[in-house]
Every structure is written in structure tokens, then in C-alpha cells.
N, C-alpha and C positions, 0 to 999 in steps of 0.2 A: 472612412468610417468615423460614426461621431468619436469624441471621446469616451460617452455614458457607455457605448457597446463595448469599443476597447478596455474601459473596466469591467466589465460582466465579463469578458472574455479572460482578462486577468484573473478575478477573482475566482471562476472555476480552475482554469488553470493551477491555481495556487495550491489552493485547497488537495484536488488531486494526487500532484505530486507530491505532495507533504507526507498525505495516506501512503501512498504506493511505499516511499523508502521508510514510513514509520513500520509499516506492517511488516514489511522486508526482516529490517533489522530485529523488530521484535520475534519475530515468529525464527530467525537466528541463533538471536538471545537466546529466549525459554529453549530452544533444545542444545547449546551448548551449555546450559546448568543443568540441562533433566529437570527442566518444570514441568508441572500438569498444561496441557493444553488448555482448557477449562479457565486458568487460574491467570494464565500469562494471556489470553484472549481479553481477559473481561481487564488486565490491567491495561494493555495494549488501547483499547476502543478508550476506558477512562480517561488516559494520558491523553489523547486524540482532543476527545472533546475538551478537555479542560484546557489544554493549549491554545485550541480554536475559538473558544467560545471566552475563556475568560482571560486568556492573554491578547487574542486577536479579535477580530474587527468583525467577526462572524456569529451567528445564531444559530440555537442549535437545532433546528430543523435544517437549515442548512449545511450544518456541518454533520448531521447526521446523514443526510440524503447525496449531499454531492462527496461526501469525502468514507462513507461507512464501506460499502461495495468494495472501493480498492484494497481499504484495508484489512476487511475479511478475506479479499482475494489473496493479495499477498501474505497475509500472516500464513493463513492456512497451508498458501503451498510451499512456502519457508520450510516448515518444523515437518511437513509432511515427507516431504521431498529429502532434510537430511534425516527424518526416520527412518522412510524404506532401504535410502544408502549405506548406511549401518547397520541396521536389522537385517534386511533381506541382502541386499550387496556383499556387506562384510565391508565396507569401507574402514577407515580408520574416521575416528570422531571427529578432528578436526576439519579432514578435505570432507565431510559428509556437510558439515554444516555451511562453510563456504562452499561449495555447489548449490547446498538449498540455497541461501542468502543471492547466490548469482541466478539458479531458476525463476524465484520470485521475482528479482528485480528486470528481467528479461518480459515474465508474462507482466509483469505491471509498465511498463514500456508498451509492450504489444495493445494494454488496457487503454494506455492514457492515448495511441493511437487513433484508436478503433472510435473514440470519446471526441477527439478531436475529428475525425470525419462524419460523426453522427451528428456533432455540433455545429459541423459548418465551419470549424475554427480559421479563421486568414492562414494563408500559408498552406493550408492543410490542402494534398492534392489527393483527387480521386484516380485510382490509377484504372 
């Protein structure tokens, strides 16, 4: 493969994974303080872009498009995931939030999968 391909292959890559555990840990965060969903969402995407876009090598259509999806995915099933564990479970706060924080990071895994077989990624087998 040339090298230009092996970078476009990086550079999705990158970006990706960065989403999956930023939204992970954020969507963590907001519910072991008891933030608004709302509030910790729009800070979560802000961080995103502004690290991708003004500390990285990216633009922000790009960082909007290949990197938003993960991190609305996993943010959301984060905070979602240890709400209903506490709410409806009856969990204790802390393992509620560490399970979500391991939920998200599982289906964001499952995400960056699925992304790598749709993309043709090298390595990447079709089973």
C-alpha cells in the first residue's frame, strides 16, 4: 500500500479512537458529578473539536464527520447506561458509573470495528 493510503488510514483511525474514549470517559464524568446531559454533551463535542481541530492536524468537517458519531455514541451510552444502574438497578454510584464507562468503551470497540470492516481497513478480516 502506498504510503498516502497508509495515512488516510491512520488519520481515520486516529481521530476515531480519540472520539470513542473521549465520549466514554466524558459521558463517566458528567454522571459521577450529576451533570446535565445537555451541558456535559455540548462541553464533551466542544473539547473534541477544539483539540482536533486547533491543537491537531485536522479540519473541522473532518473532525466533525469522522470523529462526532463515536462520540455521541459513547458519550450517550456512558451516562445513560450508569443512570439506569442507579436509578432502576439500585446500584451503588460508583460501580454504576464504572460499568457505564466499561459499556461505552466495549460498544465503542464494537464501533471502531464495524468502521474498520466497512472501510476495508488492512488487517481488518471479514469473518
Amino acid at each position: 500500500m502506498a504510503p498516502v493510503g497508509t495515512a488516510g488510514y491512520v488519520f481515520v483511525a486516529t481521530i476515531a479512537v480519540f472520539a470513542v474514549f473521549l465520549g466514554a470517559c466524558a459521558g463517566a464524568a458528567a454522571w459521577a458529578v450529576r451533570s446535565s446531559l445537555r451541558w456535559a454533551g455540548l462541553v464533551a463535542a466542544a473539547g473534541f473539536l477544539a483539540a482536533t481541530v486547533l491543537l491537531g492536524s485536522y479540519t473541522l468537517t473532518a473532525a466533525a464527520i469522522l470523529g462526532g458519531p463515536p462520540l455521541i455514541l459513547t458519550f450517550l451510552t456512558s451516562w445513560l447506561t450508569a443512570r439506569y444502574l442507579e436509578r432502576r438497578a439500585r446500584w451503588r454510584h460508583i460501580w454504576a458509573t464504572l460499568v457505564g464507562l466499561g459499556c461505552a468503551v466495549l460498544l465503542g470497540f464494537l464501533y471502531l470495528r464495524l468502521l474498520g470492516l466497512a472501510l476495508g481497513f488492512p488487517g481488518a478480516t471479514r469473518p
